[in-house]
C-alpha positions as CSV (number, residue, x, y, z in Angstrom):
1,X,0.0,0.0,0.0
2,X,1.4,3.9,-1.0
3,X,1.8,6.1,1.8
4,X,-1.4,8.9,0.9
5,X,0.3,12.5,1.5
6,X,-2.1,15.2,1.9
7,X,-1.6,18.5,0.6
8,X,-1.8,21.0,3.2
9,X,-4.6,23.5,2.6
10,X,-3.8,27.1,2.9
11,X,-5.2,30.2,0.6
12,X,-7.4,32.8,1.3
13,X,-11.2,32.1,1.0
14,X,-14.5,33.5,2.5
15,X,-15.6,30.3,5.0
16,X,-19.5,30.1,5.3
17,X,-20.1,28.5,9.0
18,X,-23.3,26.7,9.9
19,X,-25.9,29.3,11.7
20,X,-25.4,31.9,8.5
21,X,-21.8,33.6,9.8
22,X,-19.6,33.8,7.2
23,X,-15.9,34.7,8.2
24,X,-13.0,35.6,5.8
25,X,-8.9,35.6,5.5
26,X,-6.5,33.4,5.4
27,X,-7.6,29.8,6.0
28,X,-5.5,26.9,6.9
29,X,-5.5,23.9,9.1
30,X,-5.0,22.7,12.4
31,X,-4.7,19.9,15.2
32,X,-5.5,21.0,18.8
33,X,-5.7,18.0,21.2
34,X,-5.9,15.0,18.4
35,X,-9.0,17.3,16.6
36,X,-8.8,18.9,13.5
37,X,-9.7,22.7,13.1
38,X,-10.2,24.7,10.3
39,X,-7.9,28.5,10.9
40,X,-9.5,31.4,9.5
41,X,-7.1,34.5,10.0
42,X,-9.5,37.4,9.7
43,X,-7.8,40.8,8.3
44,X,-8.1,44.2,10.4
45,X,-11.0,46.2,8.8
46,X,-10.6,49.5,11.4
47,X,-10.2,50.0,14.4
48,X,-13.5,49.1,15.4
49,X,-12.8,45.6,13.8
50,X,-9.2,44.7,14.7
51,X,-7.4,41.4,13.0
52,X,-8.1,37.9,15.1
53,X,-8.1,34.4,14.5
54,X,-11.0,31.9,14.7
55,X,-10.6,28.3,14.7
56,X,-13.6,26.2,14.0
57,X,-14.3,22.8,13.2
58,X,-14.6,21.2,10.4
59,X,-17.8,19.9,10.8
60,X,-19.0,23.0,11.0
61,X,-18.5,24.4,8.0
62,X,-20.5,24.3,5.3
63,X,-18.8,25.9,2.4
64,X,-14.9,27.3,1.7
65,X,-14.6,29.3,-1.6
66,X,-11.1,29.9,-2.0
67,X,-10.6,33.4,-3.5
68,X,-7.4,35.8,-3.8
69,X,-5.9,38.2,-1.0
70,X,-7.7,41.3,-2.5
71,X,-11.2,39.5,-2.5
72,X,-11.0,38.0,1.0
73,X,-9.6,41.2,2.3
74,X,-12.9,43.2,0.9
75,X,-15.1,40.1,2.1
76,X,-14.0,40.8,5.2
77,X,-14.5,44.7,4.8
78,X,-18.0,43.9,4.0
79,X,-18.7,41.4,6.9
80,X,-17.3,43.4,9.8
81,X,-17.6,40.5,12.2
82,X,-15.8,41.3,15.6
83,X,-13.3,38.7,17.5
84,X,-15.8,38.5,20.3
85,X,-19.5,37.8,20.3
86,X,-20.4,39.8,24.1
87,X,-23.5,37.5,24.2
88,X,-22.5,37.4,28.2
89,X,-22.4,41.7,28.4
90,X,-24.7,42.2,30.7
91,X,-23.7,39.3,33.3
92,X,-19.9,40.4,32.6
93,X,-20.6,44.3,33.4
94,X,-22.6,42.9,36.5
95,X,-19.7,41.0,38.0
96,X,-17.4,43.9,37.0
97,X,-19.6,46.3,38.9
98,X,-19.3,43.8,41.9
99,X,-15.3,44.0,41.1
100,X,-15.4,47.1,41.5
101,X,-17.2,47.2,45.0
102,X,-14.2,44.8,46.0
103,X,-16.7,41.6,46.1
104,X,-14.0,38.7,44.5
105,X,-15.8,36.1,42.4
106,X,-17.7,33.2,45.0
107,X,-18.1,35.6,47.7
108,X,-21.1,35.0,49.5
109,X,-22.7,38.1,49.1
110,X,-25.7,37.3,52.1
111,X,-24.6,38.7,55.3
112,X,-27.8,37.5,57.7
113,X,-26.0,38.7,60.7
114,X,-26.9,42.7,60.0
115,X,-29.7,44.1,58.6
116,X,-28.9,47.2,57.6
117,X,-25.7,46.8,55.0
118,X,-26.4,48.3,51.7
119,X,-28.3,46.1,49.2
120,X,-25.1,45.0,46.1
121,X,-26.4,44.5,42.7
122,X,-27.0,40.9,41.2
């Protein structure tokens, strides 16, 4: 039996993900703990939009349309997706505000002993 090589895929392509997000840059692949990921490098757009890296599985993937630099680069332009998805905001500005008020992260916050401490935010 022939040892199969692979060739290793790397190019620039606009990646459409299952769930309608669609990322674009440089793509190429990786292996993180025995899996296989799919890299997408995405390009800086502004500052609003800064250059990060995404690494997603294969599975879920539904499409990669290789394209040149120029074309990926104005994909990306016109996507304007951010590193982050702040889906958590509101519970991450919550225990920030806590932070803040010098409450660490698993302090009980119920003090039954004394009634008449000021009520802390939730």
């Amino acid at each position: 039996m022939e040892d199969q090589q692979t060739e290793k895929f790397e190019c620039y392509a606009i990646v459409e993900l299952m769930g309608h997000s669609v990322l674009a840059g440089y793509v190429s692949e990786r292996v993180i703990g025995g899996a296989a990921l799919i890299q997408v490098d995405v390009p800086q757009v502004d500052e609003q939009h800064p250059a990060f890296t995404k690494l997603v599985s294969a599975s879920a993937i539904y499409a990669i349309t290789p394209t040149s630099e120029q074309h990926a680069r104005e994909a990306a332009a016109q996507i304007r997706v951010r590193p982050v998805t702040l889906y958590i905001l509101p519970e991450a500005k919550r225990l920030e505000a806590r932070a803040e008020q010098g409450y660490a992260f698993g302090d009980d916050l119920r003090d039954d002993d004394n009634d008449d401490d000021e009520e802390i935010p939730l």
